[in-house]
C-alpha positions as CSV (number, residue, x, y, z in Angstrom):
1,X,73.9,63.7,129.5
2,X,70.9,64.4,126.6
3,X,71.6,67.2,124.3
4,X,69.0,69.6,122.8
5,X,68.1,72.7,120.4
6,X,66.1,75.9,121.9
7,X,65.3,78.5,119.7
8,X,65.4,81.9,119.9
9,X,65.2,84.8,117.6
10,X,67.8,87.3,117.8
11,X,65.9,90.1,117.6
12,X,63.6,88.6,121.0
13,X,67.0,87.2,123.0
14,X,70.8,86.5,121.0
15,X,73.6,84.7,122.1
16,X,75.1,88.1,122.7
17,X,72.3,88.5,125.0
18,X,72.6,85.4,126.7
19,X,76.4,86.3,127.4
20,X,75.8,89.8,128.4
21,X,73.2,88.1,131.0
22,X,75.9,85.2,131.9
23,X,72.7,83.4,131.7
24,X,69.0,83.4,131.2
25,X,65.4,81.9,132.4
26,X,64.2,79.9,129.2
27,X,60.7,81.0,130.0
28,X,57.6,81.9,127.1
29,X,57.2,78.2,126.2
30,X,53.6,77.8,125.2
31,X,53.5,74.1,123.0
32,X,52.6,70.8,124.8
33,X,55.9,69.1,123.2
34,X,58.4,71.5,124.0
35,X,57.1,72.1,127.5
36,X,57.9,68.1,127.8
37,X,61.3,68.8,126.5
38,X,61.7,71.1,129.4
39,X,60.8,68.7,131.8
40,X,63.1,66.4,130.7
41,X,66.0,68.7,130.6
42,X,68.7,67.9,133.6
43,X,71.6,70.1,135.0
44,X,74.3,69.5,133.6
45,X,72.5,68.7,129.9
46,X,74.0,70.8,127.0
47,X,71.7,72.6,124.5
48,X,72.4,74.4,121.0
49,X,71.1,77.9,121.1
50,X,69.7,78.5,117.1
51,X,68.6,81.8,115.8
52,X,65.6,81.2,113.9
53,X,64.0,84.6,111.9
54,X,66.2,85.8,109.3
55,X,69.6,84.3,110.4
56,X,68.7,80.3,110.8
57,X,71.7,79.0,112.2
58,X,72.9,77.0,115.4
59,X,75.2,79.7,116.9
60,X,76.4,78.3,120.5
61,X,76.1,76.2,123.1
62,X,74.5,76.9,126.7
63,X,74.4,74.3,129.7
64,X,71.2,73.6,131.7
65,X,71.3,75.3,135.4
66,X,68.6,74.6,136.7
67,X,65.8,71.9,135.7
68,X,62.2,72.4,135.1
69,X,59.9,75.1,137.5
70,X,56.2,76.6,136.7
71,X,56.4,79.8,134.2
72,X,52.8,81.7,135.4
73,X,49.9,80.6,137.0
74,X,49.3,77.4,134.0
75,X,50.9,74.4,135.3
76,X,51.8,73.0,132.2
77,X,53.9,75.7,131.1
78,X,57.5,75.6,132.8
79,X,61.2,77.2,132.5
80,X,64.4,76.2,132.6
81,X,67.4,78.2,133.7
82,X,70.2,78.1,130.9
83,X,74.1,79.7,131.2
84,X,75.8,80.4,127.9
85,X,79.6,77.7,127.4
86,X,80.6,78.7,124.4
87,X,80.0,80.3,121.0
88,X,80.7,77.4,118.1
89,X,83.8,78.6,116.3
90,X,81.0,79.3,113.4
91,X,77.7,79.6,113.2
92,X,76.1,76.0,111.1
93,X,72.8,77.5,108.9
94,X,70.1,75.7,108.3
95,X,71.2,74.9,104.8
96,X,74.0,72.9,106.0
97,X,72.0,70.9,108.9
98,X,69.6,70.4,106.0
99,X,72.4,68.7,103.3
100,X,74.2,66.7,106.0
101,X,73.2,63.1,105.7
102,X,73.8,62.6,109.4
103,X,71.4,64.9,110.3
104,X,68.3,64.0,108.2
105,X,66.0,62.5,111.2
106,X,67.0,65.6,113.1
107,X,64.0,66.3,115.4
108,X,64.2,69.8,114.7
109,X,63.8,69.2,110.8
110,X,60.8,67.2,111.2
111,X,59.3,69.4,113.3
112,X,60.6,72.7,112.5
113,X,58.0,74.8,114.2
114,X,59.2,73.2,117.7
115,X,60.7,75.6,119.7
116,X,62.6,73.0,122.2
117,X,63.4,69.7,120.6
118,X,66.3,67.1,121.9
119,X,69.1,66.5,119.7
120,X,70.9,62.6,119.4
121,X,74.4,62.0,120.7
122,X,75.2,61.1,116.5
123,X,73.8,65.0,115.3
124,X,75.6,66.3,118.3
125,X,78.4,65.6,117.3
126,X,77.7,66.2,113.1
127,X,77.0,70.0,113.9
128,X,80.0,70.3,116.3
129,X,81.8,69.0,112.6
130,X,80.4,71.0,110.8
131,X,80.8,74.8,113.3
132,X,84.5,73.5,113.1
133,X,84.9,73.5,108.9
């Protein structure tokens, strides 16, 4: 199983959303990088969903349904489908991702413009730690 971070802003598409849905076509991706990300994603692969825009924080986790297919005529651009698992039992803001030593190579603090990045067993596991403090 590979792990991974999608953002989203809440005011676009929320966790709330997402569960309303009971799931959701990850579609809109338009960056070379992330659309690789995509690709690679598996079923069965869990994914952080992070609020980006005013809230900043990792807020739940979703499961990959369905792998990589085309999103419009371009076919570098693709979708996933995703299905919301769980909320974490509390949101972990970027503050906190950014003072954990565990996370500091974090793909998604190196390049924080990335929309889709993957996410190491090790930081899995940190920001599970830290949504249950």
């Amino acid at each position: 199983m590979q792990y991974w971070l999608m953002k989203s802003e809440p005011e676009s598409y929320s966790w709330d959303d997402l569960v309303r849905d009971k799931g959701a076509e990850w579609d809109g991706v338009r960056n070379a990088a992330a659309a690789k990300h995509l690709k690679s994603m598996r079923v069965g692969d869990n994914a952080f969903l992070y609020h980006s825009g005013k809230q900043k924080a990792v807020i739940g986790i979703m499961e990959i349904a369905r792998t990589a297919q085309q999103d419009g005529p371009d076919p570098r651009w693709v979708s996933v489908a995703v299905i919301p698992l769980a909320p974490l039992p509390r949101p972990v803001p970027l503050g906190e991702i950014r003072a954990e030593p565990a996370l500091a190579g974090m793909a998604m603090l190196r390049q924080s413009r990335l929309s889709v990045s993957p996410v190491a067993p090790a930081e899995w596991e940190a920001i599970r730690a830290l949504a249950a403090r």
